[in-house]
C-alpha positions in Angstrom: 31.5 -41.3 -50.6 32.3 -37.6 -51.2 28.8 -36.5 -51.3 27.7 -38.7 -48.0 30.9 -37.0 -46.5 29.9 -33.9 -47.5 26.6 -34.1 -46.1 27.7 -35.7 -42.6 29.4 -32.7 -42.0 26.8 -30.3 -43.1 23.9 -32.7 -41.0 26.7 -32.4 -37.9 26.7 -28.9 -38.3 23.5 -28.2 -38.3 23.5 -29.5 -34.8 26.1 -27.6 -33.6 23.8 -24.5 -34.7 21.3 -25.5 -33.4 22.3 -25.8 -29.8 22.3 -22.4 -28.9 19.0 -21.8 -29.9 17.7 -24.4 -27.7 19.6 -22.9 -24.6 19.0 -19.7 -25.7 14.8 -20.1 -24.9 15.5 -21.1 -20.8 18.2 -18.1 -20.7 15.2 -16.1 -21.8 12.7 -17.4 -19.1 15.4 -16.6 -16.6 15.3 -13.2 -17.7 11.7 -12.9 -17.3 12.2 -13.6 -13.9 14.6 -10.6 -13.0 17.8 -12.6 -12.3 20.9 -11.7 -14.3 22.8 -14.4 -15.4 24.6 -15.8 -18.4 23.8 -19.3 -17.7 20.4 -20.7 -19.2 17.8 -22.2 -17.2 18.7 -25.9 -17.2 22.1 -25.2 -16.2 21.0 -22.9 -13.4 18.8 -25.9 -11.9 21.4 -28.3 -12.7 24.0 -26.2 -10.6 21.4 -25.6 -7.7 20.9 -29.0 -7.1 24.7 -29.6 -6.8 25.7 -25.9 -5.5 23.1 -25.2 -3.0 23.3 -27.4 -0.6 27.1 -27.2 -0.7 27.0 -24.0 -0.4 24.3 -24.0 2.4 26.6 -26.4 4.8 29.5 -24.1 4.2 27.9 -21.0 5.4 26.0 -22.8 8.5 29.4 -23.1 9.3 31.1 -20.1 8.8 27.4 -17.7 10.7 27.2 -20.7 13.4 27.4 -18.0 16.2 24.7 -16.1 14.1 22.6 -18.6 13.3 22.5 -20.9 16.1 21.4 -24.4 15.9 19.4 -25.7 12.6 15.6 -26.4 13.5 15.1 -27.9 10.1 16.6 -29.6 6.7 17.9 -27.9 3.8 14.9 -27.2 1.6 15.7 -26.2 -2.2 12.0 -25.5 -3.2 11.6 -21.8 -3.0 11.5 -20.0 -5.9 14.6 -19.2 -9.0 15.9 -22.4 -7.9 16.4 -20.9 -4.0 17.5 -23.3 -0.7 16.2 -22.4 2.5 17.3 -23.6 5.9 15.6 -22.8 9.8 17.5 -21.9 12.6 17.5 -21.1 16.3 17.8 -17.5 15.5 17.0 -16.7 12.2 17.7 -19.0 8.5 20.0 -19.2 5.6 18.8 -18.1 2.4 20.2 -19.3 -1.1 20.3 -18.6 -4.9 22.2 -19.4 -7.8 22.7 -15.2 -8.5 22.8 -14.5 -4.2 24.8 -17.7 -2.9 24.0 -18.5 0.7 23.4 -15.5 3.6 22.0 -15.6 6.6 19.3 -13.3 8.0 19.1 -13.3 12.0 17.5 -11.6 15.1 15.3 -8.2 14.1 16.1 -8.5 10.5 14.9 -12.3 10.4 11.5 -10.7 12.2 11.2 -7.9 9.5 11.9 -10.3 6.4 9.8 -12.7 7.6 6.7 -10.0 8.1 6.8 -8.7 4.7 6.8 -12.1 2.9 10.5 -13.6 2.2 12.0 -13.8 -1.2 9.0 -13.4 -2.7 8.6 -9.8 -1.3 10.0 -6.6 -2.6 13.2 -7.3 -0.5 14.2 -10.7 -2.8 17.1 -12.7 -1.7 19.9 -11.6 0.7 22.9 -10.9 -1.3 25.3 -10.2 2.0 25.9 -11.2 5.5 24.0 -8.8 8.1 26.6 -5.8 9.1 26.6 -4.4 12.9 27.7 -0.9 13.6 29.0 0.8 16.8 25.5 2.3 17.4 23.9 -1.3 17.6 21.9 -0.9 14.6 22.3 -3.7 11.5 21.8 -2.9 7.8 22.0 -6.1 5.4 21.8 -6.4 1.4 18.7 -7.4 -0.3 17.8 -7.5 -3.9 15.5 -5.2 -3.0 17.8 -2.6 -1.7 19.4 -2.2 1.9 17.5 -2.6 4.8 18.1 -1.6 8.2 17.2 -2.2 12.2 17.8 0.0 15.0 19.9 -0.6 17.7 18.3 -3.0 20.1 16.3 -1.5 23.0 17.2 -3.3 26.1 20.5 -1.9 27.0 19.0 0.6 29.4 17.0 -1.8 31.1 19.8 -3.4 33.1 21.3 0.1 33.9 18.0 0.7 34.9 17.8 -2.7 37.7 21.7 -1.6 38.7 20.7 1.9 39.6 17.2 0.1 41.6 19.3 -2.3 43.1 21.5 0.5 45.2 18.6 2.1 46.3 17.0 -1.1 48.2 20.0 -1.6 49.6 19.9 1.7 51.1 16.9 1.3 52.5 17.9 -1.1 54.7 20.8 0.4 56.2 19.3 3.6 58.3 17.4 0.2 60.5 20.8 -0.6 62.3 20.9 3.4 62.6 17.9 3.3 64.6 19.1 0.6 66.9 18.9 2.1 70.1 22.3 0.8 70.9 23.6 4.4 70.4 21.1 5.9 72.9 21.5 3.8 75.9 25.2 5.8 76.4 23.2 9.2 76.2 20.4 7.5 78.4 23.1 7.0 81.0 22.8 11.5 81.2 20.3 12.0 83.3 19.8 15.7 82.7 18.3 14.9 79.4 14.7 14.4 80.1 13.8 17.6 78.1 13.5 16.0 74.9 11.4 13.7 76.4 9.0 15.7 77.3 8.6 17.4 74.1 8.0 13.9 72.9 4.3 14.2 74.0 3.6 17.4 72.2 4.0 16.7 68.7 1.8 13.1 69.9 -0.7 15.9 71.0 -0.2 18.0 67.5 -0.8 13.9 65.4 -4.0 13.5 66.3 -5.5 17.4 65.4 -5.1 16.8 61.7 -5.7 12.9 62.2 -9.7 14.1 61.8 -9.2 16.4 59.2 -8.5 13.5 56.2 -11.4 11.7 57.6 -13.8 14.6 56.5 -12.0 14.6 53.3 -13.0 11.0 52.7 -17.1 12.0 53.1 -16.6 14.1 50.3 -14.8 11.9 48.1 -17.8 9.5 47.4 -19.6 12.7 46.3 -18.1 13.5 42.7 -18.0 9.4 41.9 -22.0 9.3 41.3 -21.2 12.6 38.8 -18.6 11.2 36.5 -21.3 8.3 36.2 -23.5 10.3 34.9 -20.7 11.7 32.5 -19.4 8.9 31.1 -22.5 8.0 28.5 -22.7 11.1 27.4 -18.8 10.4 26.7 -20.2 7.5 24.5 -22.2 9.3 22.5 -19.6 11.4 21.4 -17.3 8.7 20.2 -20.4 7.2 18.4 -21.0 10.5 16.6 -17.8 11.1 15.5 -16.7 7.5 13.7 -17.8 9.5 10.4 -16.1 12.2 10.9 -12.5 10.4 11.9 -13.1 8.7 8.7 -13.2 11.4 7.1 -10.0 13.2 8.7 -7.9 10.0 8.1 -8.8 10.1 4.2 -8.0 14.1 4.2 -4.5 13.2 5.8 -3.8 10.3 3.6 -4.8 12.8 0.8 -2.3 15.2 2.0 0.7 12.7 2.0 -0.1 12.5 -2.1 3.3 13.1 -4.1 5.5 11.8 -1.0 8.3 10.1 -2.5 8.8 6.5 -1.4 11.6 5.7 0.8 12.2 2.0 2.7 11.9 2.4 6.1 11.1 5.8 5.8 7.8 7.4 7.7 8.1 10.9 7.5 6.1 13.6 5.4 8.8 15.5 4.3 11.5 12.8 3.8 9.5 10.1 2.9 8.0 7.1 4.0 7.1 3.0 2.7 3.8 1.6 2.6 3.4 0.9 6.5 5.3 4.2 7.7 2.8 6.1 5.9 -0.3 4.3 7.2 1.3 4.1 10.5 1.4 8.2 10.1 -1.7 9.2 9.0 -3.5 7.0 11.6 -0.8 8.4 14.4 -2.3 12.1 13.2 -5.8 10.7 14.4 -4.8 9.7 17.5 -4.6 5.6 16.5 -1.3 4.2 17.7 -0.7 0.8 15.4 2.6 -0.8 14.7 5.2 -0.3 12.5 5.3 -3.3 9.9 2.3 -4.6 7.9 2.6 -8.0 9.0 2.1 -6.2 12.6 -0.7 -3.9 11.0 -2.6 -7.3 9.8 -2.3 -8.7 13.0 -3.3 -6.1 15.4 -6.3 -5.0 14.1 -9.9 -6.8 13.2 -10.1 -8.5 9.9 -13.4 -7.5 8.0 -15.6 -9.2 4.7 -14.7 -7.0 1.4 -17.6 -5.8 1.2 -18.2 -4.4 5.2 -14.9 -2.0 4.3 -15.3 1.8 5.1 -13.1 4.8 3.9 -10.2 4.7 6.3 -9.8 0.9 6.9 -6.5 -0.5 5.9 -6.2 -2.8 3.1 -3.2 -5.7 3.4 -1.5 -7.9 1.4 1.9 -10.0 2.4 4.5 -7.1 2.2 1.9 -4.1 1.5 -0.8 -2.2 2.8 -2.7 0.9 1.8 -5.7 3.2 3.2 -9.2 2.4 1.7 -10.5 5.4 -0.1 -13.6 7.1 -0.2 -13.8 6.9 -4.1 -14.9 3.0 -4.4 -12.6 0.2 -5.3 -9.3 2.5 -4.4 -6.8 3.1 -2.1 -3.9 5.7 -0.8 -0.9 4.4 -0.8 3.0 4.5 -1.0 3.4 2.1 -3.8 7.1 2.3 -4.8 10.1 4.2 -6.2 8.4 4.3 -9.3 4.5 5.5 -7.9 5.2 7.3 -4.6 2.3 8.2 -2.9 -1.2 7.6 -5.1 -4.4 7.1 -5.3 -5.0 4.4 -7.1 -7.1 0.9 -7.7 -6.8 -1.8 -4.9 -7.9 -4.7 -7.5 -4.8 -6.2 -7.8 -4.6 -7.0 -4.2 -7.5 -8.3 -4.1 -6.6 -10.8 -6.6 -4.0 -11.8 -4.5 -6.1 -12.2 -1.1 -6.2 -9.1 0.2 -7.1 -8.4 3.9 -9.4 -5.5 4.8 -8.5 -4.6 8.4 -10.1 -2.4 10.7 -8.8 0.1 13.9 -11.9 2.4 14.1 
């Protein structure tokens, strides 16, 4: 009895040994992933399952004037055990490491462009802040991330300061109502300023002839700038090569520019699509801000019809095509800055090769 005593209690705790070991492998995995936290992976899910949603009604509740009316059901299949929900203006966003925040208006637009959670920005980990000056800054894993203060306030300053000045217009017609006059007309002595009436008639018609001999000669330059505008052709034809070149010289010149989000300056530093967005603006080629814009906005070309210059996208990046083959200028990250370096691994992922030239 002793020795089956004795080795119930060693068999018993050889389980209790063992347990952490087996919680210890999931705990790993979540590591992998980038998430902190002391709970191992089954326990995470487990809580998700129970947590998210619960957590998901709660702060509907509490953002309801942010978020405005759901569009959709609560959806936990987004990635490290993540919820998602639609709404009228913007969704809710959950982990077990983030809880539930929402992201609304201009920031929903921007999140949603460079790919969601599974961007460089990660999960929301605060409710969106307003400041005074209208901008918003929010809390990503990814860092903060800001939106400038919405444009449209002048506009209806704008109509107000219109709307004064149609009214005006109307009010100098009851001025002109001859209502006033007839007392004067009663004078009879004042039939001198009617007879100067007649001589600024006379004076109209002099220089009534001289715009009509203006109009002869303004067919006369319209067959010339015919004749100028394929010569104007030619030129842009010619030159294709040569803007190619001048945008991979730029891009060349921003090598060694730090990385900054939201950034698109030479000197203080720019992301991926504020330093494409520069170099093409140097060129004289206006494209948005975003990449998700950049994509969209421009022509999508095969792989292999690319050219030095084109822009090369993937959801949440996008880099300039360089002359030296299979590479690309881009701002990478905090880590890479500004580079030259290979494009293969977006093209593993999809990549788009889009074209402004």
């Amino acid at each position: 009895m002793t020795v089956a005593a004795t080795a119930a209690v060693m068999l018993f705790g050889t389980g209790i040994a063992s347990a952490p070991a087996v919680s210890a492998a999931p705990a790993t995995s979540q590591g992998d992933t980038g998430k902190a936290s002391s709970l191992g992976g089954t326990q995470i899910e487990t809580e998700s399952e129970e947590a998210g949603p619960a957590q998901m009604s709660a702060a509907a509740k509490q953002h309801a004037r942010l978020l405005g009316k759901p569009t959709s059901e609560v959806k936990c299949t987004i990635k490290h055990n993540g919820c998602y929900q639609a709404f009228a203006k913007g969704a809710l966003f959950f982990s077990p490491v983030t809880g539930a925040q929402p992201v609304v208006d201009e920031m929903w637009k921007q999140y949603r462009a460079n790919g969601f959670e599974d961007s460089s920005w990660g999960y929301p980990v605060d409710a969106p802040v307003v400041h005074e000056d209208g901008s918003v800054t929010q809390d990503f894993q990814g860092g903060r991330k800001e939106t400038a203060a919405p444009a449209p306030k002048p506009a209806p300053g704008g109509t107000a300061e219109s709307a004064p000045e149609q009214s005006s217009e109307p009010s100098p017609k009851p001025s002109t109502s001859q209502a006033p006059s007839e007392s004067p007309s009663k004078q009879a002595p004042r039939p001198k300023p009617s007879t100067q009436a007649p001589s600024p008639s006379t004076q109209a018609p002099s220089p009534a002839p001289k715009p009509k001999t203006k109009k002869k000669s303004a067919p006369k330059p319209k067959p010339k700038a015919k004749k100028k505008a394929p010569k104007a052709k030619k030129s842009t034809n010619l030159s294709e090569a040569q803007l190619r070149k001048n945008i991979i010289k730029h891009a060349r010149n921003g090598i060694g520019t730090r990385y900054v989000w939201g950034g698109t300056s030479p000197t203080k530093g720019w992301d991926c699509s504020g330093f494409t967005q520069h170099v093409y603006r140097q060129n004289g080629i206006n494209i948005p801000r975003v990449s998700g814009a950049q994509r969209s906005a421009g022509k999508v070309v095969k792989a292999s019809e690319a050219k030095p210059g084109d822009i090369i996208w993937t959801p949440g990046h996008v880099g300039i095509v360089s002359d030296k083959k299979g590479k690309m200028i881009d701002a990478g990250s905090r880590r890479t800055g500004t580079s030259e370096r290979s494009y293969n691994w977006m093209v593993k992922r999809g990549a788009k090769f889009i074209r402004y030239i």
